[in-house]
Phi, psi and omega in degrees: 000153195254170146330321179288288177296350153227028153308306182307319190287313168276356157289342202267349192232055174311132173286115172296102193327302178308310164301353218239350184273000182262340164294335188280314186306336184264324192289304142357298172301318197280315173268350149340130165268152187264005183253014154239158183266089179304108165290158196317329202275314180307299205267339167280355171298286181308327182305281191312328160318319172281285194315305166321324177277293221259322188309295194298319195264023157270154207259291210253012173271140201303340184308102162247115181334274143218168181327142151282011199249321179248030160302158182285122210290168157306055208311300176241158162287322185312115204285153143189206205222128160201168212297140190260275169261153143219169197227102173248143187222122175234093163236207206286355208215028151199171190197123187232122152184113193263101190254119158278152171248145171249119177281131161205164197085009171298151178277345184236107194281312180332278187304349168292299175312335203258355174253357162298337181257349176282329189269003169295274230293002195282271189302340158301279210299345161298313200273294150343314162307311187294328193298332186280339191272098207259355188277174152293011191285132186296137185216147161226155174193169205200155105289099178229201165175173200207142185276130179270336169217161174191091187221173196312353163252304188264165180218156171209097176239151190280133141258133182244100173269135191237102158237137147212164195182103186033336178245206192223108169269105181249161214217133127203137208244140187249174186183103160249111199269107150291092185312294212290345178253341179062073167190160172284130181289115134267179150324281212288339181270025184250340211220120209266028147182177173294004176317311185297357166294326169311314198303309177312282194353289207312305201284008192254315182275319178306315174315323196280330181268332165267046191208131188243022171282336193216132208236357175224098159330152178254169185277296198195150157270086172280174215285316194269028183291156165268133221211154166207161198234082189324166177294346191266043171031035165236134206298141172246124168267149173248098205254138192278147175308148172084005191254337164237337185239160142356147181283308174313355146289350183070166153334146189229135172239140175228095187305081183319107161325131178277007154309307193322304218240030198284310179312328182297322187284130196332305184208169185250074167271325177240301230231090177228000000 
């Protein structure tokens, strides 16, 4: 089966918009932070950001990428990641153009399918959001994404999302795979109780108070902060623009010493 034939096989299986745009809408209401006044590009980041989210950690969804019967034979062993779609729009006042990634060759095809099918569905309701905004205000927006590691255990990849309309919104979401095991990584499962959470915090503000680069402490570390695990085996937290810093600094990445957090961690398997 081509590239093609199994483009074909998931437009044959539409996500009902309609159901899947009031999930963008309550998801929106519930993560809007109330101390900023969010614009249309800000809150469909965070919205489609959730859905995606809700697509990957569900255990039991029905949702299938494609037969397992009709996979994309093996070219190579080697996992990787490549263009599914992209999606594009160009007129006089906007500009869109959203590239999904497709992963193969994963060893846990379940989990391939089910994130595969969260980042189509990602990038429909992204391209869709923009597309409903019918005014003239000049607007853009992009997608890309990139493998930020890929070695014989981790695969990690990166999504970027850019919307503007007089400001600039940026969004990026890591997805960390453990190959040999076939599972999604979070935060709280490198670590053998909730302490780290004290732990970062502390160490995120002392950065944030040594620095004049950065002006807004953080509250807490939650269990879903964004996060990746570097070619070095160290932990990276990811703070979205505008959450420590100036909006004109971009997204801030903070490489945790793993002395700090070596008592915490379950094992040193990912994080050494």
């Amino acid at each position: 089966m081509t590239l093609e034939d199994v483009k074909t096989a998931y437009n044959a299986q539409d996500v009902p918009m309609d159901k899947l745009s009031a999930v963008i809408d309550q998801a929106v209401v519930k993560t809007a932070p109330k101390r900023k006044r969010l614009n249309w590009w800000q809150t469909s980041l965070i919205g489609v950001g959730a859905v995606a989210a809700a697509f990957t950690l569900a255990v039991n969804t029905s949702y299938s990428f494609a037969s397992a019967a009709e996979r994309m034979p093996v070219v190579r062993d080697a996992v990787k990641v490549v263009l599914f779609r992209e999606y594009k729009h160009v007129d006089k006042t906007s500009y869109a153009d959203i590239k999904v990634p497709l992963l193969s060759h994963l060893a846990n095809t379940d989990l391939e399918d089910k994130l595969n099918a969260s980042y189509a569905s990602e990038g429909r309701a992204l391209y869709d959001a923009f597309m409903n905004k019918t005014d003239d205000t000049p607007k853009s927006l992009t997608q890309t994404y990139q493998e930020k590691v890929n070695n014989d255990q981790l695969l990690v990849l990166e999504r970027r999302q850019d919307m503007s309309m007089a400001d600039t919104a940026t969004k990026l979401s890591y997805t960390t795979i453990d190959k040999q095991r076939g599972l999604v990584l979070t935060l709280p499962m490198l670590f053998k109780s909730a302490d780290y959470q004290t732990v970062l915090r502390d160490y995120v503000n002392k950065q944030i108070k040594a620095s004049d680069k950065y002006n807004t402490p953080v509250e807490a570390i939650s269990k879903t902060q964004t996060f990746y695990i570097n070619e070095h085996n160290q932990l990276v937290l990811v703070f979205q623009r505008g959450d420590i810093a100036p909006m004109y600094v971009g997204p801030v990445e903070m490489t945790i010493p793993t002395n700090l957090i070596d008592n915490q961690l379950v094992s040193h398997e990912y994080v050494k």
